[in-house]
C-alpha positions as CSV (number, residue, x, y, z in Angstrom):
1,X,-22.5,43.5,1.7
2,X,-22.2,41.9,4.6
3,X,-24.6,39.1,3.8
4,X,-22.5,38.6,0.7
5,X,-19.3,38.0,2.5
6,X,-21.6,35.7,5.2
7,X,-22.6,33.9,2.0
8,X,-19.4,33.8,0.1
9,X,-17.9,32.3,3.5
10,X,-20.3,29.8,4.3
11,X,-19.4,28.4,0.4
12,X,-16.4,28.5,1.1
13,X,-16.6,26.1,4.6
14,X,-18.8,24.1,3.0
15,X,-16.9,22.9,-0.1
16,X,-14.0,23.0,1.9
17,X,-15.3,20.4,4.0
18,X,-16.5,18.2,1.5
19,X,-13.2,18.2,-0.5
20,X,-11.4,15.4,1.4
21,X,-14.9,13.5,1.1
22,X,-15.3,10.1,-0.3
23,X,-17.8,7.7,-0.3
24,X,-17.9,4.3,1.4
25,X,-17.5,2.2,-1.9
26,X,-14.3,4.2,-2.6
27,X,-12.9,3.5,0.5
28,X,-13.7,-0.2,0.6
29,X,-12.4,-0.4,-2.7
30,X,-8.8,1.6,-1.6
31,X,-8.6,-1.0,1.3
32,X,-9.0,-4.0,-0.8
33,X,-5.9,-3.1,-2.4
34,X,-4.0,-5.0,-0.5
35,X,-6.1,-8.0,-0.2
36,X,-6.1,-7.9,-4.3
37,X,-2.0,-7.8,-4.5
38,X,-2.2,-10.8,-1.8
39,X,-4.5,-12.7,-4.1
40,X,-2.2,-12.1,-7.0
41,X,0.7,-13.1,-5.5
42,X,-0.9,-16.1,-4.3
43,X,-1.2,-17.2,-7.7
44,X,2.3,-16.2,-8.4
45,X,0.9,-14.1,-11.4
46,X,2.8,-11.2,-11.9
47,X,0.2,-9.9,-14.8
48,X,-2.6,-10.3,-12.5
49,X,-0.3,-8.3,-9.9
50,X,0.3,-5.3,-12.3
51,X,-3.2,-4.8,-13.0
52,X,-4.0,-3.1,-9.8
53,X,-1.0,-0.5,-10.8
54,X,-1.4,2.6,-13.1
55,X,0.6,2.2,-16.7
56,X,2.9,5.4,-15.2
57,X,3.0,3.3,-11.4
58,X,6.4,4.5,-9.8
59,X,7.5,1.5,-7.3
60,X,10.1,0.7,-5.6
61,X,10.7,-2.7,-3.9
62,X,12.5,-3.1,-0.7
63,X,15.6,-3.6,-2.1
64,X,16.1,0.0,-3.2
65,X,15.2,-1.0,-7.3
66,X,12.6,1.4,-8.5
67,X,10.6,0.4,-11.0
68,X,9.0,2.9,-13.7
69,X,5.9,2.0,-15.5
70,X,3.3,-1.0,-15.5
71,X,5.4,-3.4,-18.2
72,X,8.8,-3.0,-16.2
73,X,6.6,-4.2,-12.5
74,X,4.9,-6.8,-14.6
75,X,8.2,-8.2,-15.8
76,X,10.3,-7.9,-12.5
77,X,7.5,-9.2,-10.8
78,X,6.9,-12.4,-13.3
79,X,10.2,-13.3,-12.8
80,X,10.7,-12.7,-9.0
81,X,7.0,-14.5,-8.7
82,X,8.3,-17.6,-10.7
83,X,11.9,-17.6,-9.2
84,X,12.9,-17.0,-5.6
85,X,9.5,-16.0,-4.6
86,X,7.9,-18.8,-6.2
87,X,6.8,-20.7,-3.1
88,X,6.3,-17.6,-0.8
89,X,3.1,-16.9,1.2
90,X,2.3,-13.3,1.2
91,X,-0.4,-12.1,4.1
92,X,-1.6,-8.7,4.9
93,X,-2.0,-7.8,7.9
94,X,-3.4,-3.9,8.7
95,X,-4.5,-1.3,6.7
96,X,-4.8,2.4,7.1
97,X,-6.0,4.5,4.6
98,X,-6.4,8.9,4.8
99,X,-7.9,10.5,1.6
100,X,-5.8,13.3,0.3
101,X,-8.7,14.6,-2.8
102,X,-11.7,12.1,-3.4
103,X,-9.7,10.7,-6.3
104,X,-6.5,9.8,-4.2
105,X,-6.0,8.3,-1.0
106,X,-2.7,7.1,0.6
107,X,-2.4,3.4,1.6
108,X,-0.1,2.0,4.1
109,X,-0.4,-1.5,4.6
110,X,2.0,-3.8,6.5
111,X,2.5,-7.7,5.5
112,X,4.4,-10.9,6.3
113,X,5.8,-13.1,3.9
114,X,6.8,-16.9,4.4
115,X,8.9,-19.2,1.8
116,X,10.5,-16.1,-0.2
117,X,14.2,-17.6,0.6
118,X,15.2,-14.7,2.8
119,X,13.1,-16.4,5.8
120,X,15.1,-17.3,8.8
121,X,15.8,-20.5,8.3
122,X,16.6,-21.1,12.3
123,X,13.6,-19.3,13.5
124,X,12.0,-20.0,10.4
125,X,10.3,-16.6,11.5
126,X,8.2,-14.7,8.7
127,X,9.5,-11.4,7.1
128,X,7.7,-8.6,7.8
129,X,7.3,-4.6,5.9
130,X,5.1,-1.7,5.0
131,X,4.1,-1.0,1.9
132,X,2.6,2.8,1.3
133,X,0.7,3.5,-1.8
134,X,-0.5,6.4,-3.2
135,X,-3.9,5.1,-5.2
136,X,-5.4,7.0,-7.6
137,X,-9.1,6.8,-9.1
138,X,-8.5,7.0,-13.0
139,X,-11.5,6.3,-15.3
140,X,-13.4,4.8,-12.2
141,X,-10.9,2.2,-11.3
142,X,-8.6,2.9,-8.1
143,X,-4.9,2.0,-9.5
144,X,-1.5,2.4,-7.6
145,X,0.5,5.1,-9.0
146,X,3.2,5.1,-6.3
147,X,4.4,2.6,-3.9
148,X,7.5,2.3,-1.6
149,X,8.2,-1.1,-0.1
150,X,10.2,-1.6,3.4
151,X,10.9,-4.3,5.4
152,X,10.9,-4.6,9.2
153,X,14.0,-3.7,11.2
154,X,14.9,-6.8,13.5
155,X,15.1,-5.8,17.2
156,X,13.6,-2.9,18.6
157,X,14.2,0.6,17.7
158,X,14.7,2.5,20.8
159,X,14.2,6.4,19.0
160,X,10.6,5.0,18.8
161,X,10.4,5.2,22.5
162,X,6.9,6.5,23.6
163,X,6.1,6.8,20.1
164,X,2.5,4.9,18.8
165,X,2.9,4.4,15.2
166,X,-0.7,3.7,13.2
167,X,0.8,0.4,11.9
168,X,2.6,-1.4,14.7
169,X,4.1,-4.6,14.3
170,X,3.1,-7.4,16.7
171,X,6.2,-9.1,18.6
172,X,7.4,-12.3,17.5
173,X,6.6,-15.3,19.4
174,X,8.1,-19.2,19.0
């Protein structure tokens, strides 16, 4: 009996442990995420944009809108990409990525945009954000099924005191 239990545990460790695994191919392909939504919006494409999200992608942009559903992103995003975004430079700039299942990881990524209209036209400084993603491996293609979009608070936050985020913004220099 007692070899059974020794057995029936070490199973249990064992699959345990490998749960959260992924391979290296799934990971590179979770990371390049957001170089793939950079090169989209580079084109100003918002088609090419919403193929990296899943037809039932939950999103919401950093102005509080929250978009259901691939067609509604494609659409918002045609028209921001060919209106007040239409000479914007998106960049990313660091990535983290944790796996939650094999299947589904969670994606933070922060960028800075240039050209998008809300730049500060006397610093002429960049807007920065965070984006995080949940991305989901459907049918063997890693698609974003959630994202939440925020943009950087100006100044410094001083609750963040002694606090080391994974994603820190660098200071801006003139």
């Amino acid at each position: 009996m007692k070899k059974l239990l020794w057995g029936v545990l070490v199973v249990v460790l064992v699959s345990g442990g490998t749960l959260h695994a992924q391979t290296k191919a799934d990971e590179a392909a979770v990371r390049a995420v957001p170089q793939e939504f950079v090169a989209a919006w580079a084109k100003h494409d918002g088609h090419q944009l919403a193929k990296i999200m899943s037809d039932d992608v939950d999103f919401v942009n950093v102005g509080g809108d929250w978009l259901h559903g691939r067609h509604d992103f494609e659409l918002y995003h045609t028209r921001l990409l060919s209106g007040p975004f239409k000479s914007s430079t998106l960049t990313a700039l660091d990535t983290v990525v944790r796996f939650s299942r094999p299947d589904l990881a969670i994606l933070h990524w922060s960028w800075s945009i240039v050209g998008d209209g809300y730049t500060d036209p006397i610093t002429h400084q960049p807007r920065r954000g965070i984006f995080t993603m949940i991305v989901e491996k459907r049918d063997g293609v890693w698609l974003v099924t959630v994202a939440q979009n925020t943009n950087q608070m100006e100044g410094p936050n001083p609750q963040m005191e002694g606090i080391k985020p994974p994603i820190a913004f660098p200071d801006i220099q003139d």
